[in-house]
C-alpha positions in Angstrom: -73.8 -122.2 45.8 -72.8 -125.7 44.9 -73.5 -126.7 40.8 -76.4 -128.2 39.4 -76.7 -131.6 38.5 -78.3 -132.6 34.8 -78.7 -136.0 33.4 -79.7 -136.3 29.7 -81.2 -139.8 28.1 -81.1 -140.3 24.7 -79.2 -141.7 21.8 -76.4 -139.7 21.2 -73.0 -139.1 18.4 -70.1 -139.1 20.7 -66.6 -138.2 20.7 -64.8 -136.0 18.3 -65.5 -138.5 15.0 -70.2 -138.6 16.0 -70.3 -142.1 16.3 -73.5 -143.2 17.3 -74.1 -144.4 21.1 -75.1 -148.4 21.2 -78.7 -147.6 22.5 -79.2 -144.9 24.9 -76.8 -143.5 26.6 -76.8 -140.8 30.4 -75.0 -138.1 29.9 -74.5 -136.3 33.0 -73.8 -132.8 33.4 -72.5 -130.9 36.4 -73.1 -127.3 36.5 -71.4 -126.9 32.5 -69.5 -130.0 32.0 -70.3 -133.2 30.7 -69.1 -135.1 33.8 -70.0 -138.6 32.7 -71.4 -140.8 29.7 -73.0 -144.1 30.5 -75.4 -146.8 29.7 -78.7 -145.5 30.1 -79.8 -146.7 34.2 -76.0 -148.2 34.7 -76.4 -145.8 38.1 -79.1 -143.9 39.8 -79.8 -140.9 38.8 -79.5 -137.9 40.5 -80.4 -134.2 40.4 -82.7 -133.2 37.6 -83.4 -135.7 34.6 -84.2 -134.8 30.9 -85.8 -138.1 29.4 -85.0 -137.5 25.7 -86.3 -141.2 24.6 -86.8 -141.1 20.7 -84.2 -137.8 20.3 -80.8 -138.1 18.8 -78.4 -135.7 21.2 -75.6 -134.0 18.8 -72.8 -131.8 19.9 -74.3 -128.4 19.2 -73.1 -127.0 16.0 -70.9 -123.6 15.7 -72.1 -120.9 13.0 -68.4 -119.5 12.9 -69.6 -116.2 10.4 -73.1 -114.1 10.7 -73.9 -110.5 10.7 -76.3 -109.0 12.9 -76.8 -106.1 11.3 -78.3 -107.7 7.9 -81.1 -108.8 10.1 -83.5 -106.8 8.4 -82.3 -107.0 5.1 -83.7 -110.5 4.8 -84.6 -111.3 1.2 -84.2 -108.0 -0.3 -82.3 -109.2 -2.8 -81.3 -111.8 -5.5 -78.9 -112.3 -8.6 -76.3 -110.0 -7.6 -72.1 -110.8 -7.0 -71.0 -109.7 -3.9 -69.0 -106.6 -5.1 -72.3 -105.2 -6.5 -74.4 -106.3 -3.4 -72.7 -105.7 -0.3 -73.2 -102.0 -0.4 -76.9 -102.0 0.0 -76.3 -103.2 3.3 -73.8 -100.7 4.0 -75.7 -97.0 3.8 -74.1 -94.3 2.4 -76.2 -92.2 5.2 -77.2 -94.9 8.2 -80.3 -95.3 9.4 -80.7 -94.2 13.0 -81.8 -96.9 15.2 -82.6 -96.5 18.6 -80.6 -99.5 20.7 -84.5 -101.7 21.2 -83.8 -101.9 17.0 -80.8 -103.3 17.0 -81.6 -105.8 19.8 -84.2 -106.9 18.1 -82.2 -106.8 14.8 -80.2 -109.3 16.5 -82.4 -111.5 17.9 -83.9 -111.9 14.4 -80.6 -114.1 13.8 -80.1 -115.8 16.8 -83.4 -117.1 17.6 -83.0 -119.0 14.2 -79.2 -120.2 14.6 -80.8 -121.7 17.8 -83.6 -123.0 15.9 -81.2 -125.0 13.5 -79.3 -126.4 16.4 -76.5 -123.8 16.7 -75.5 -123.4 20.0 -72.1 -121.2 19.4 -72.7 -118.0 16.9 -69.7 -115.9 15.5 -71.3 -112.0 15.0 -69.0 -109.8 12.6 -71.1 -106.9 13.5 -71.5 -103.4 11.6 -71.2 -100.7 14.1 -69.9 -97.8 11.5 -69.9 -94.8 11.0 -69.4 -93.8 14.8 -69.1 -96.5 17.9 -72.3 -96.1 19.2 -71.6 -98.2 22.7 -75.5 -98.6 23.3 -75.8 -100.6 19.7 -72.8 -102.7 21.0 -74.4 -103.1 24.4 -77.9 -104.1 22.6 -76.0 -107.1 20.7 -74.4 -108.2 24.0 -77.8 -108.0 26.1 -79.6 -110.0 22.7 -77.6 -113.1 23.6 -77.3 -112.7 26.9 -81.1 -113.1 27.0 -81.2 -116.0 24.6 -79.0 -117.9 26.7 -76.3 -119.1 22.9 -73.2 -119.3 23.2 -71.7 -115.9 20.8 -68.5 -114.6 20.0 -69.0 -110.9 18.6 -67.1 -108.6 16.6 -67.8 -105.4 15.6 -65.9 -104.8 12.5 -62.8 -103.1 12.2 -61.6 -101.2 9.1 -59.9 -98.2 8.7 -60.3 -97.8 5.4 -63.2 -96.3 4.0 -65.7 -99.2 2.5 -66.3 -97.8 -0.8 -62.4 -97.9 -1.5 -62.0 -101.3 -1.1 -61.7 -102.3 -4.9 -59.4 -100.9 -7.9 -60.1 -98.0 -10.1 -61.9 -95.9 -7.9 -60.2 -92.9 -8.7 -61.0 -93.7 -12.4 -64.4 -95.2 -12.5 -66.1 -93.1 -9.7 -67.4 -89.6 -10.9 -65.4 -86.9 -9.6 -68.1 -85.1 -7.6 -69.3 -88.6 -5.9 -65.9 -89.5 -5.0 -65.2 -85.8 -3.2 -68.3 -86.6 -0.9 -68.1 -90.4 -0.3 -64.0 -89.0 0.7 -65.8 -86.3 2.5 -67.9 -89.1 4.7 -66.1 -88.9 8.5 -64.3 -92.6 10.1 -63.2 -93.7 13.2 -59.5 -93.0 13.5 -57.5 -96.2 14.4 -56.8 -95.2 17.7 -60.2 -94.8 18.5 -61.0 -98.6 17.1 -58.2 -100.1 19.0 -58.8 -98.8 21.8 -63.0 -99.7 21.2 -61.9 -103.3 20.9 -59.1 -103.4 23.7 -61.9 -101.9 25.9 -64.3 -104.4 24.9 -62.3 -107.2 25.0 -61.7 -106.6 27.9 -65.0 -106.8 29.8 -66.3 -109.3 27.5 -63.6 -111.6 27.1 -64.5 -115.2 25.6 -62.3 -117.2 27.9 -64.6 -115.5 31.1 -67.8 -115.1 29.4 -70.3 -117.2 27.2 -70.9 -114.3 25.4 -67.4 -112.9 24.7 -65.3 -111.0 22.0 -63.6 -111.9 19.3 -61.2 -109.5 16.7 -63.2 -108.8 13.5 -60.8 -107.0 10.8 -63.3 -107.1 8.1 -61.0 -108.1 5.3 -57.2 -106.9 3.8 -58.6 -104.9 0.9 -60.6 -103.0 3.8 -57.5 -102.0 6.5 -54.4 -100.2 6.2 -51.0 -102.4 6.7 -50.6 -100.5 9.8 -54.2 -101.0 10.9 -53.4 -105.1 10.5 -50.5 -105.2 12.4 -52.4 -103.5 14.9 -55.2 -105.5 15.4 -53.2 -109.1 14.6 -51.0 -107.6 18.0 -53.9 -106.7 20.3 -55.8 -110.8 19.5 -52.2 -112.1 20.6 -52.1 -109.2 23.4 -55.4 -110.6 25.0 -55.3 -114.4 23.5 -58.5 -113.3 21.7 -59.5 -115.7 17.9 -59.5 -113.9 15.1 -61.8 -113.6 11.8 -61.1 -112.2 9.0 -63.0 -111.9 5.3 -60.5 -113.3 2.9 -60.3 -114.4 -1.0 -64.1 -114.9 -1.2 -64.3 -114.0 -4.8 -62.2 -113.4 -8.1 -62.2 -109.7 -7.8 -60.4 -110.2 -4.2 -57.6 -112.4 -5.9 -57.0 -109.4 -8.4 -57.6 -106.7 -6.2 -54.5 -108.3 -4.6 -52.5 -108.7 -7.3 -53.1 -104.6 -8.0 -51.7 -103.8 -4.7 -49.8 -105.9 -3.2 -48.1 -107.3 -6.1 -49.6 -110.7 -4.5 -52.7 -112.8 -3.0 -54.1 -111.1 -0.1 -53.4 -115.1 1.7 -49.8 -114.1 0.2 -49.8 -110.7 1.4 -51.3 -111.8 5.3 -48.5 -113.7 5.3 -45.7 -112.1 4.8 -47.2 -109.1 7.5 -47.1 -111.9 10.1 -51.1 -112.3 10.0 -51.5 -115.9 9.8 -51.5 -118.0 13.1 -53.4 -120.4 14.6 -57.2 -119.5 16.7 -57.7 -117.3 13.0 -60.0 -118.1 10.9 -60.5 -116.6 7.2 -63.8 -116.6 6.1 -64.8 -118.1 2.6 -61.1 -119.0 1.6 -63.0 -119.6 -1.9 -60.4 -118.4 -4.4 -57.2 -120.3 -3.5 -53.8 -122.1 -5.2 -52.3 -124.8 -3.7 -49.4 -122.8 -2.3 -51.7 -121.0 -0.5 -53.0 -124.3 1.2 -49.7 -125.2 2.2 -49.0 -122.0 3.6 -52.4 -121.6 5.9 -51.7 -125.5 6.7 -48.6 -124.4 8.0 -49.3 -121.5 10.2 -52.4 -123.2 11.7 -55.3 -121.3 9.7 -58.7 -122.3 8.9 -61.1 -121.8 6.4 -64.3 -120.5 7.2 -67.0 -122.3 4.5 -69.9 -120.8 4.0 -71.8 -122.7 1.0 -75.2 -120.9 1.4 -73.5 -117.5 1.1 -71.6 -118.1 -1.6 -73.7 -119.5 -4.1 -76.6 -116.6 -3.4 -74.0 -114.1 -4.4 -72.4 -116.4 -6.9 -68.6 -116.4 -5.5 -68.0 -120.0 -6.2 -67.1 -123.4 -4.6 -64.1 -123.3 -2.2 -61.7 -125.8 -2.8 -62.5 -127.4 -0.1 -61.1 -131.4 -0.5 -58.2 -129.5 -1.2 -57.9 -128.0 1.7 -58.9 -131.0 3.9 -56.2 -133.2 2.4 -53.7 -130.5 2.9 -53.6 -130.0 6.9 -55.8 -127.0 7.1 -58.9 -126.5 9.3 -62.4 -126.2 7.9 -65.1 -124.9 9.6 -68.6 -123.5 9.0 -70.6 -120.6 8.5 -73.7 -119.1 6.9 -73.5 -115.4 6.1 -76.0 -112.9 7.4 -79.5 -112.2 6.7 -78.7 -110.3 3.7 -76.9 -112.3 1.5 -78.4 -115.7 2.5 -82.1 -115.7 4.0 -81.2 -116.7 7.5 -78.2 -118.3 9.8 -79.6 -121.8 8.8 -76.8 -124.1 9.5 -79.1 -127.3 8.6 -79.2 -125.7 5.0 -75.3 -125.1 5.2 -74.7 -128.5 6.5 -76.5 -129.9 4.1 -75.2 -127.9 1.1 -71.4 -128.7 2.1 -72.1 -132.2 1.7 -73.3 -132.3 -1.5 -71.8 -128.9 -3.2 -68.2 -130.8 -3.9 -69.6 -133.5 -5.3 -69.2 -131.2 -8.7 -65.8 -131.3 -8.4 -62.8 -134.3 -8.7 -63.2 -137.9 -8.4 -65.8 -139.9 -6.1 -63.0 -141.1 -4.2 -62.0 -137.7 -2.7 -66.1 -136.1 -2.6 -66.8 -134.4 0.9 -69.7 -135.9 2.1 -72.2 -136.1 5.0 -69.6 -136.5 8.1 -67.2 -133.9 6.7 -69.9 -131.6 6.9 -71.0 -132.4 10.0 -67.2 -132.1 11.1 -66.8 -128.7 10.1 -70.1 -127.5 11.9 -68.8 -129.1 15.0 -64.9 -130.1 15.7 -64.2 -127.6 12.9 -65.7 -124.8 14.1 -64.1 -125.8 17.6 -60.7 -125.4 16.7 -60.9 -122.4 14.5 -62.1 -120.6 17.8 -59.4 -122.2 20.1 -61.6 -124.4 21.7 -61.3 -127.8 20.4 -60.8 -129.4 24.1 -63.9 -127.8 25.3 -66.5 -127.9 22.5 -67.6 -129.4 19.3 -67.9 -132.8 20.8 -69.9 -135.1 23.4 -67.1 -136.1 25.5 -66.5 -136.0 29.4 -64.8 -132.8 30.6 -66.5 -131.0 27.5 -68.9 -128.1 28.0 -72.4 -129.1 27.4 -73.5 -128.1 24.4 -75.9 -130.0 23.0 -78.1 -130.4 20.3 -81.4 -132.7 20.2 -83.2 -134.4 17.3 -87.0 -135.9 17.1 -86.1 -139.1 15.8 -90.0 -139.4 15.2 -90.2 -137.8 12.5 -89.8 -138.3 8.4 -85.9 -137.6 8.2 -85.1 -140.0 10.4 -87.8 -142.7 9.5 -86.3 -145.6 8.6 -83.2 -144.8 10.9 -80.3 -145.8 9.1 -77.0 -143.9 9.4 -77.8 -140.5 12.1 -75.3 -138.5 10.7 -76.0 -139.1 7.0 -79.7 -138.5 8.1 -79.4 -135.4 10.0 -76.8 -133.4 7.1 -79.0 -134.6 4.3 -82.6 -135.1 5.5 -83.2 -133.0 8.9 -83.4 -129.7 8.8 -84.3 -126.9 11.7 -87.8 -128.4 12.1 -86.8 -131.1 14.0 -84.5 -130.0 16.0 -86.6 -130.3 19.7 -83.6 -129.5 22.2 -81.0 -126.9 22.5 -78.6 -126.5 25.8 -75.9 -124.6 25.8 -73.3 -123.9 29.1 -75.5 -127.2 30.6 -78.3 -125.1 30.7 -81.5 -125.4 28.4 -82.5 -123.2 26.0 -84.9 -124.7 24.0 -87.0 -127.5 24.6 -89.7 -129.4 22.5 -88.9 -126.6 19.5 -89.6 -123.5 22.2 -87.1 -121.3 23.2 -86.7 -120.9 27.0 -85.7 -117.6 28.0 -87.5 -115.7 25.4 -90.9 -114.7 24.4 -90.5 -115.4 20.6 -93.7 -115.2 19.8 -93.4 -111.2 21.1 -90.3 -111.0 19.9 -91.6 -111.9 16.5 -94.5 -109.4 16.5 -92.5 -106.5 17.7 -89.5 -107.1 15.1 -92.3 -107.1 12.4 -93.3 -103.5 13.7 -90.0 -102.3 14.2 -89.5 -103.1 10.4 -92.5 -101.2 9.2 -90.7 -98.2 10.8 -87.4 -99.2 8.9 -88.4 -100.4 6.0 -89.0 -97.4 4.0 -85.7 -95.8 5.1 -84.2 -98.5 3.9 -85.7 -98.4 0.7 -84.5 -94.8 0.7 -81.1 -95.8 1.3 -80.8 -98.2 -1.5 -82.3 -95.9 -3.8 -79.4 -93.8 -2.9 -76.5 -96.8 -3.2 -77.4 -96.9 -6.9 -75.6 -94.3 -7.3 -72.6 -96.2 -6.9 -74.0 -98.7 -9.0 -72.3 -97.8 -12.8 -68.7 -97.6 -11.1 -68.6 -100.8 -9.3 -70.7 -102.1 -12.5 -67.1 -100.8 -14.5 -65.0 -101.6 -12.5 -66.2 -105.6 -11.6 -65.9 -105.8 -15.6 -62.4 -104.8 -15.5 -61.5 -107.2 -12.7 -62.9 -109.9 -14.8 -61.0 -109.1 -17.8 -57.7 -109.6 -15.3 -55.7 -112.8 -15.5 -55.2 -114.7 -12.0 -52.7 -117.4 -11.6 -53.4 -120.6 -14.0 -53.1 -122.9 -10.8 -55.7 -121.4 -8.7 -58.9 -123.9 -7.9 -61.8 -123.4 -10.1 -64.3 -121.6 -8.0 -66.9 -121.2 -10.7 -67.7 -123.1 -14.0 -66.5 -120.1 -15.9 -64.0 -117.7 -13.9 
């Protein structure tokens, strides 16, 4: 069956550095790559045309950090630090959803990455306390069906969640800790060979929907379990994500342990190579810079996430102006309202304006960068995506120039980081095939898909009231202990994160 020929018309950002086309511009696909860019009618067309006349035609933009299995935890909560937060959307006793719950869980994220132009989506996924491989199968089939472009990773930790912090053994009450210890995990083993297995059949370089290694963070895996997973990504040339220095109490719990950073301790167990990104990257020193710089890591930003939970601005100019790789992300549904990446772009370009002198201020084409190119080359894939460019992969994102954001046009990509936002976003195609056109999704029935999410959750929702209820009881430990953490020095030299840290 020979491959489909698209052409697309419209004004597009082209090349690696978005600069905008002189007038319209042909872009035609054939079967998934952009096989040429032209003036608009330089040549016939052929095969199936998409006018786009008054849309702006962006490479699609990559959400390199989400969790799935927030989804329907949106907006349950507000004024909390992550070390107090994050366990309300880890159940001490899961909730048992039937594999239709956690598709639909999952689609409640990806129809609005789509939505806000994202046409590559990186899942950290929560499949504990047992490997259920329906759940996993339902994440895969969700987008599958919605026709994005995802990389997913069901976490790995071997470490149990709650012991993930200092002074556990003092803080918690003796009784609690015996039956949180008491709580049955996966044995390594059994998680290696889970994400060998699924690698395998769902590997990123054969599918559009691939894997990618998720070991949730340092503080959460054995040194053994590390060295495990950092051999299986090199193993099967899979990327790698991995939660790292997001807040103060990280930076300490380091210090506690290790004797170092966790970016310190990574390091020295081999960790740190290219294709890896570490999410947040918020509490850093410049020698820490230099080292990521230097074995090829990038930085995952997330600026929506990590003002909600209040873990500070990542040095981020910094990082820029020492070699390393930024990229983008949002957070899940839990923490941040929604996998919005119009409100992360536009947050990133004005966030850092709090910090330094104008001269070095990240602004509107750095953000768009790191959404694009960025988040390209933290996956390995900065000669296929993150730009409009022949011999890329057509991923594409579309703009309604008619519309209040871009009226009176003046710069695009100043307009569409600081003025868009998911609303106009018309066109989505992703693999050279469309997903969403004039603001509806393609594949999908979102409109059922909306109604039967909202009666899946009045199922849920009072089991996951009951679950919180029962997470306060960890609440006056981690209360203790985050107050100890603060009272802990950290090195002089590290970036401010916060106004007072």
């Amino acid at each position: 069956m020979s491959a489909k020929k698209t052409l697309v018309k419209a004004i597009a950002l082209l090349g690696e550095n978005a600069v905008p086309s002189e007038g319209e511009v042909d872009i035609v696909i054939y079967g998934r790559l952009i096989q040429d860019i032209r003036p608009s009618g330089a040549k016939p067309a052929e095969g199936t045309v998409i006018d786009m006349k008054g849309r702006l035609i962006s490479a699609g933009l990559i959400n390199g950090h989400h969790h799935s299995h927030e989804g329907y935890y949106k907006g349950r909560k507000d004024n909390m630090p992550l070390e107090l937060w994050m366990n309300y959307v880890r159940p001490l006793k899961p909730i048992e959803l039937t594999p239709r719950e956690v598709y639909l869980r999952t689609m409640i994220g990806a129809m609005e990455a789509v939505h806000s132009g994202t046409t590559t989506l990186c899942d950290d996924t929560n499949v504990a306390p047992h490997i259920n491989q329906q759940h996993v199968d339902a994440v895969f089939q969700a987008y599958e069906d919605l026709g994005i472009r995802a990389y997913v990773g069901p976490t790995l930790f071997d470490r149990p969640f709650f012991r993930a912090v200092p002074f556990v053994d003092e803080e918690f009450p003796k009784d609690l800790l015996a039956e949180l210890d008491g709580t049955p995990m996966f044995s390594s083993s059994d998680l290696l060979a889970f994400a060998r297995k699924t690698a395998r059949e769902h590997h990123p370089k054969e599918k559009r929907v691939g894997y990618i290694a998720a070991p949730s963070a340092p503080q959460r895996c054995t040194e053994d379990f590390i060295k495990a997973v950092r051999r299986l990504a090199d193993d099967m040339d899979l990327p790698v994500m991995m939660h790292v220095q997001e807040t103060r109490m990280q930076v300490v719990t380091g210090q506690l342990w290790h004797g170092s950073t966790m970016v310190e301790y990574l390091d020295r167990l081999g960790f740190l190579k290219p294709k890896t990104a570490f999410i947040h990257g918020v509490w850093l020193k410049p020698s820490e810079i230099e080292t990521l710089a230097r074995a090829g890591v990038s930085v995952q930003h997330n600026p929506t996430s990590n003002l909600q939970v209040g873990s500070g601005l990542a040095p981020i100019r910094a990082l820029i102006e020492g070699g390393v790789n930024v990229s983008m992300g949002t957070d899940g549904c839990g923490s941040i309202e929604g996998p919005d990446m119009q409100n992360a772009l536009y947050l990133a370009s004005l966030l850092h304006k709090l910090r330094g002198d104008y001269t070095g201020w990240v602004g509107a084409t750095d953000s768009f960068r790191f959404a694009t190119m960025g988040g390209a080359k933290a996956l390995g894939r900065e000669k296929e995506l993150g730009a409009i460019e022949k011999g890329r992969i057509a991923d594409l994102t579309a703009y309604n120039l008619h519309s209040l954001p871009f009226t009176p046009m003046n710069n695009p990509v100043h307009q569409l980081v600081r003025a868009a936002c998911r609303h106009e976003v018309d066109f989505v195609m992703v693999d050279g095939e469309t997903i969403m056109q004039h603001g509806k999704l393609t594949r999908v029935d979102e409109d059922k898909l909306l109604d039967e999410i909202a009666e899946a959750h009045v199922r849920l929702e009072p089991l996951i009231t009951e679950s919180e209820r029962d997470v306060e009881r960890l609440r006056p430990a981690y209360e203790r202990i985050y107050r100890r953490c603060q009272q802990i020095e950290i090195s002089p030299d590290t970036y401010p994160a916060r106004f007072n840290h």
